[in-house]
C-alpha positions as CSV (number, residue, x, y, z in Angstrom):
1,X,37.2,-139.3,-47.4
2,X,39.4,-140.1,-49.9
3,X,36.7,-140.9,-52.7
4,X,34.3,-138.4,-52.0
5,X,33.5,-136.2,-55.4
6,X,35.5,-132.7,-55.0
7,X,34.1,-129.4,-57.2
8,X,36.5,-126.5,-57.6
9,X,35.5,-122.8,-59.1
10,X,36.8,-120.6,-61.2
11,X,38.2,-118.5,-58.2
12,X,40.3,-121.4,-57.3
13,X,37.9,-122.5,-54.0
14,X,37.8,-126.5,-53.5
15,X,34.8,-127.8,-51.7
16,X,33.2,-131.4,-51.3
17,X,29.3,-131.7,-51.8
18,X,29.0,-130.5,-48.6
19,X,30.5,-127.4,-48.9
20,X,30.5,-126.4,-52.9
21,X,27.0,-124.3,-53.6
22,X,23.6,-126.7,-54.5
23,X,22.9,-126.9,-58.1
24,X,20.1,-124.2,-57.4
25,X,22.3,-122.0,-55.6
26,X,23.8,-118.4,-58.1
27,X,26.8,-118.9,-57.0
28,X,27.6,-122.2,-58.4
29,X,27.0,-120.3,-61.8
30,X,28.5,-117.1,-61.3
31,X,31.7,-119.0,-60.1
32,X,31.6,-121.9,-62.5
33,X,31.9,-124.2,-59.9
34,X,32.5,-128.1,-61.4
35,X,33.4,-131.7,-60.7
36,X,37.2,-132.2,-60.4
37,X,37.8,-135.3,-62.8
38,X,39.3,-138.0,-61.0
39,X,43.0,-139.2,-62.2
40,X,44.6,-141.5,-60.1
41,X,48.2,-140.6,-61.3
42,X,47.2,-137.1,-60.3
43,X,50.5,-135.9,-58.0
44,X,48.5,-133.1,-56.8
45,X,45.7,-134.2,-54.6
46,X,42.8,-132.0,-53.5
47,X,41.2,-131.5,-50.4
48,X,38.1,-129.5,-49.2
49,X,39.1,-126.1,-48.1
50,X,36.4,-126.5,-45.5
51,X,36.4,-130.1,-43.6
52,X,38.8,-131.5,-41.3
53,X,40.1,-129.4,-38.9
54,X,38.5,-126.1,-40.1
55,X,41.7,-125.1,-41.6
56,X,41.6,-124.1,-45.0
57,X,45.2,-124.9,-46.2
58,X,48.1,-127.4,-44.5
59,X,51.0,-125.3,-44.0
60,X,54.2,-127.7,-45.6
61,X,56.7,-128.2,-42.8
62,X,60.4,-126.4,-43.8
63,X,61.9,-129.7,-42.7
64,X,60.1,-131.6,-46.0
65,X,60.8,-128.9,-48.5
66,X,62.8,-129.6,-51.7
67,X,66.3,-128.1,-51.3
68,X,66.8,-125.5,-53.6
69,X,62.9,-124.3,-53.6
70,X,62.2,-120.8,-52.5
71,X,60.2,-120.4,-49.6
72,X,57.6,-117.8,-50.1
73,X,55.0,-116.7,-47.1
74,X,51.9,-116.2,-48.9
75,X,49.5,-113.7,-46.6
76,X,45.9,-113.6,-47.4
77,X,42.9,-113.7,-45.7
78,X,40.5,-115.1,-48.0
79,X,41.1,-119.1,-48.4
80,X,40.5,-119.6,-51.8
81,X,42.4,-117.1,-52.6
82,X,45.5,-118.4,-50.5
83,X,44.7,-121.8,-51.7
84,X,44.9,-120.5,-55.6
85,X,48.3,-118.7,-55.1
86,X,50.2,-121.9,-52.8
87,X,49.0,-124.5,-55.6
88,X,50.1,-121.9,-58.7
89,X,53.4,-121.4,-56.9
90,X,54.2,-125.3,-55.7
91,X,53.5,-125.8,-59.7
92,X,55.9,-123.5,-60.2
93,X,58.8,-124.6,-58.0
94,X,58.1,-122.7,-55.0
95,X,58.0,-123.8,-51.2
96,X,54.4,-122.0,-49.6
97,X,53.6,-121.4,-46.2
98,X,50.5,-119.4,-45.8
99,X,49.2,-116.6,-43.0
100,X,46.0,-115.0,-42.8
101,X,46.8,-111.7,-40.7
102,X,49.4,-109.2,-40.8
103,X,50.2,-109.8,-36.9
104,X,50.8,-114.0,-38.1
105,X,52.7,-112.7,-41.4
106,X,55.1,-110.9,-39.3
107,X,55.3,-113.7,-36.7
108,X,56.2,-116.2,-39.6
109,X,58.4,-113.7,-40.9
110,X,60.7,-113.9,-37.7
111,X,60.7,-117.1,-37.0
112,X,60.6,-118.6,-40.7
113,X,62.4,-116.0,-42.4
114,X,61.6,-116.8,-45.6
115,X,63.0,-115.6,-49.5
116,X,60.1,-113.8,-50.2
117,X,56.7,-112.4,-48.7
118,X,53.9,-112.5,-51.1
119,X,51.3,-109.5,-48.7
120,X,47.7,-108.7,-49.5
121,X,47.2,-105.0,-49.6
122,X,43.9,-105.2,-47.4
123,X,44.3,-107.9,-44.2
124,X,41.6,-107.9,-41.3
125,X,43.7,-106.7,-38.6
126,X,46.6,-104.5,-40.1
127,X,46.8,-102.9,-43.4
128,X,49.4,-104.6,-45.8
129,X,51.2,-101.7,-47.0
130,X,51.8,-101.1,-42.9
131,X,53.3,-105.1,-42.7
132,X,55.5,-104.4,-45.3
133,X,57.0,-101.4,-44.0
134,X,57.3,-103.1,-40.4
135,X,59.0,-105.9,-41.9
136,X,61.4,-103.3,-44.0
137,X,62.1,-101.4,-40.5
138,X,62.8,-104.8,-38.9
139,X,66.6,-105.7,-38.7
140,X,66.0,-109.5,-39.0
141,X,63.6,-109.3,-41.6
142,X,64.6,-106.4,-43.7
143,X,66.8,-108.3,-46.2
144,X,63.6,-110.7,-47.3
145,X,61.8,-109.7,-50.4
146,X,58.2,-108.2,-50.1
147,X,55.4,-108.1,-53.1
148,X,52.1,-106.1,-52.8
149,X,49.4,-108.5,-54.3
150,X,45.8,-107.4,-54.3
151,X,42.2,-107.3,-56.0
152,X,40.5,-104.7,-54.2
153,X,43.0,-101.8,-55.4
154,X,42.6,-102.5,-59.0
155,X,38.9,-103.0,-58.8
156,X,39.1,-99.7,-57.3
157,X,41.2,-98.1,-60.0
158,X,44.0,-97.6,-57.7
159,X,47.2,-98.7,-58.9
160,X,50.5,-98.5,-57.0
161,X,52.8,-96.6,-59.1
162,X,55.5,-96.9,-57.0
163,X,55.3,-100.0,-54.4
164,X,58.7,-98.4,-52.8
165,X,56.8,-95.6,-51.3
166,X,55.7,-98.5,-49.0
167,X,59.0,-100.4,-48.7
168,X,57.8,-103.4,-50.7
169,X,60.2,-104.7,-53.6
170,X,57.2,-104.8,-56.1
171,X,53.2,-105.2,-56.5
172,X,50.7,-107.1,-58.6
173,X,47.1,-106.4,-59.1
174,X,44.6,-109.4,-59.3
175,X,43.9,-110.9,-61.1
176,X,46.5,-112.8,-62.1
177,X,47.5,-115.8,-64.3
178,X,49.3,-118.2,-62.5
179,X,53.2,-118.2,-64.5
180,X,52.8,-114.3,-64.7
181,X,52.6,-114.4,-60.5
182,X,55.6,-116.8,-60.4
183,X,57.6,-115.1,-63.2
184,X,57.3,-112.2,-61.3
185,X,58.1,-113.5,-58.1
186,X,61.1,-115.4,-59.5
187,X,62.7,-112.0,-61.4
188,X,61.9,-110.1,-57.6
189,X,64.2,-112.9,-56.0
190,X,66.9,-112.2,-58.4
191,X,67.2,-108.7,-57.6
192,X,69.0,-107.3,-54.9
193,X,65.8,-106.7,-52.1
194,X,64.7,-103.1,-51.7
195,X,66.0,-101.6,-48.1
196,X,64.9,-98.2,-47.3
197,X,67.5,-95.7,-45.6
């Protein structure tokens, strides 16, 4: 429903009251989950990442994009964190369609062919750093820019000093700020894409 109160948390998840943790519940205090303050002139509106149709994020049809906005395929399989990355990078000028496995990023790659392929290191069903080097060994999507993105390797204390041993054009750890993910993304696309011999 359209007036139903909305909470986001500091992780970027958007629930209703249904879905957002109960005021006894440690997560809504380790997450600092809060009401989102209604605006009507808002031109972003929210939307629980949990109701409707059990699909965390609307994909934005390529037909309705602006123009001249790069299309990025954002792969993760977390939904808040997908959800976090599309709405920094629409802010930002960037097009979003989202996947949540390696198999569906490299579907979306084919058929979508976007300008750039934001990959989580660690997916459920393929390994990220193997996606990206599919995609780099794949004639029709070789030429599309690929960046390494993930929290679990810095938590870790493992940094990718190189992100060309694995074919991708660059890497960020998470976490991120918002204009440092789409600076980066927007001085990847002006680089000629990295295409292994």
């Amino acid at each position: 429903m359209a007036d139903e109160p909305l909470f986001w948390s500091s992780k970027g998840e958007v629930a209703c009251a249904m879905h957002a943790p109960a005021d006894g519940d440690p997560r809504r205090t380790a997450d600092r989950w809060q009401p989102i303050p209604v605006d009507k002139l808002r031109r972003i509106h929210y939307q629980c990442q949990h109701c409707k149709t059990g699909q965390p994020i609307r994909h934005q049809s390529l037909k309705s994009r602006a123009p001249l906005a790069p299309v990025v395929l954002n792969v993760d399989d977390r939904p808040a964190s997908l959800y976090w990355r599309e709405r920094s990078l629409r802010m930002h000028g960037f097009t979003v369609t989202n996947a949540a496995t390696g198999e569906s990023a490299l579907n979306a790659a084919r058929q979508l062919h976007p300008h750039l392929i934001l990959l989580d290191v660690h997916l459920p069903d393929i390994d990220g750093r193997d996606v990206c080097k599919r995609l780099k060994s794949d004639r029709k999507t070789a030429s599309i820019p690929v960046v390494l993105i993930s929290t679990t390797l810095a938590q870790r204390g493992e940094r990718l000093q190189d992100p060309r041993v694995y074919y991708a054009d660059g890497y960020i750890p998470e976490p991120c700020e918002g204009a440092a993910l789409a600076e980066t993304l927007w001085k990847v696309l002006k680089e000629p894409p990295y295409q292994p011999r």
